[in-house]
C-alpha positions as CSV (number, residue, x, y, z in Angstrom):
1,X,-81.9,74.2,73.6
2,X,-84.3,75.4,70.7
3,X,-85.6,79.2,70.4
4,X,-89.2,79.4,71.8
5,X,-91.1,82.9,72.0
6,X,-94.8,82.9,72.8
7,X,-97.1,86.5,71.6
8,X,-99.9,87.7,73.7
9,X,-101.6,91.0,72.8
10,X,-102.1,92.8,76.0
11,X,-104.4,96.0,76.3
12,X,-101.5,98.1,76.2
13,X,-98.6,96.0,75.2
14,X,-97.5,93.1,73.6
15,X,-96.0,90.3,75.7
16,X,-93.4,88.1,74.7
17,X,-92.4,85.1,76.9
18,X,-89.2,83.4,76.2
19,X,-87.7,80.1,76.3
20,X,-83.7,79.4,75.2
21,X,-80.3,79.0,75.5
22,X,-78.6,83.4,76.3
23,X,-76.2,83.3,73.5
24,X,-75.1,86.2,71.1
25,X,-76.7,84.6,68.4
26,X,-80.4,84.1,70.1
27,X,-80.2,87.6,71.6
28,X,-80.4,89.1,68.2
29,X,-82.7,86.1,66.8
30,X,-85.2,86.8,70.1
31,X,-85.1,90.5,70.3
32,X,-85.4,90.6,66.2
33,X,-88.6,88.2,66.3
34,X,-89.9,90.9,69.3
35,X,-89.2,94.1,67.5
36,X,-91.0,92.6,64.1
37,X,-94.0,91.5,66.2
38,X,-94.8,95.3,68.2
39,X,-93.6,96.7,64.8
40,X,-96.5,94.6,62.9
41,X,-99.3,95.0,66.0
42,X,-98.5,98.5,66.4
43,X,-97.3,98.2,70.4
44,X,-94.1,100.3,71.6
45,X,-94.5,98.9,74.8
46,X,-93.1,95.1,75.3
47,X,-93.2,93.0,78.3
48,X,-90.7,90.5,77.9
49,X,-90.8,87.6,80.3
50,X,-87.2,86.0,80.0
51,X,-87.4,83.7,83.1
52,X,-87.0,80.4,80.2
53,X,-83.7,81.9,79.4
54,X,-80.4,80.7,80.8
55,X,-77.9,82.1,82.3
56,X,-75.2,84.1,80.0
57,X,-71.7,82.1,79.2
58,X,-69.7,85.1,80.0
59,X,-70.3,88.8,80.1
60,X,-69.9,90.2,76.4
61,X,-73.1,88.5,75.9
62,X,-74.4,90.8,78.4
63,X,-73.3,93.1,76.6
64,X,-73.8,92.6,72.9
65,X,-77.5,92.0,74.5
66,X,-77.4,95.8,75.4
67,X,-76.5,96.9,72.3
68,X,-79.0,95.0,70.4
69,X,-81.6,95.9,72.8
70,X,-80.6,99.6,72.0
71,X,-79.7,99.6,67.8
72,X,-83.6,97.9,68.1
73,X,-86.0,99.7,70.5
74,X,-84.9,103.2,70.2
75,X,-89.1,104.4,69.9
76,X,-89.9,101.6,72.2
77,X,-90.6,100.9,76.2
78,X,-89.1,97.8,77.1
79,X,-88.9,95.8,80.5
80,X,-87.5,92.4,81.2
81,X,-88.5,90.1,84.1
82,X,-86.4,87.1,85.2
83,X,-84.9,85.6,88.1
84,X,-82.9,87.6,90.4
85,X,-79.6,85.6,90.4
86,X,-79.6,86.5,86.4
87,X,-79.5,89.8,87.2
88,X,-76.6,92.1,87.2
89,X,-77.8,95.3,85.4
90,X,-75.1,95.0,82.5
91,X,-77.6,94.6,79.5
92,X,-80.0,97.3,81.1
93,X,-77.1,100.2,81.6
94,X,-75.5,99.1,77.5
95,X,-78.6,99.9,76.5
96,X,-79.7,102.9,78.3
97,X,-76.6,104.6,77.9
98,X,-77.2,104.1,74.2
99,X,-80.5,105.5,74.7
100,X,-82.9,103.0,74.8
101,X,-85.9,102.9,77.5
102,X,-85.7,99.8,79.1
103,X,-85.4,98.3,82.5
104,X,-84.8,94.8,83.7
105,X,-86.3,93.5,87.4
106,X,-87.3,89.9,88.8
107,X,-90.9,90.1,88.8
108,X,-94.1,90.8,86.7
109,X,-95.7,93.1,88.4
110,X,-92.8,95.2,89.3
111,X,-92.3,95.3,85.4
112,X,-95.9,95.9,84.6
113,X,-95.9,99.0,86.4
114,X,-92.8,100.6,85.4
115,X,-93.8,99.7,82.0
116,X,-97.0,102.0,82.1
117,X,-95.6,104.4,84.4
């Protein structure tokens, strides 16, 4: 499965949608390509829609995916939507407890509004 990320410049933040394979090696490719793209638009907030993304081989991807998400978006507001049965919280609490602002749910709106909350 290829790496597919689609921009869209929202009022208030940048939206990335995502389509690949959850591996170590995409998490860092994706959230890299993300970072770059709010860095060069000017957005801290980022809508990620991850619902094209499959499900993790085993947990460490979870979380190296933390990590990343935290070493990248310290000055950032980040949310992640996908489905529910991908959810287990693991990525979000690596992340926040290395201090990044992010939050992961299963739908759009619920991360629209605690996005620009």
């Amino acid at each position: 499965m290829s790496v597919i990320i689609e921009f869209k410049n929202c009022d208030n933040y940048l939206y990335a949608e995502i389509e690949a394979a959850w591996t170590k090696e995409n998490a860092f490719l994706i959230l890299d390509a993300i970072k770059v793209e709010a860095d060069a638009q000017g957005y801290n907030l980022i809508l990620i829609n991850a619902r094209g993304m499959s499900l993790p081989d085993n947990e460490m991807i979870r979380y190296y995916t933390g990590e990343i998400i935290a070493s990248l978006f310290k000055s950032h507001k980040l949310t992640i939507y996908l489905q529910a049965e991908k959810i287990n919280k693991f990525a979000e609490n690596v992340a926040v407890n290395r201090g990044a602002t992010v939050y992961i749910c299963d739908n759009k709106a619920d991360a629209i509004n605690w996005l620009l909350s």
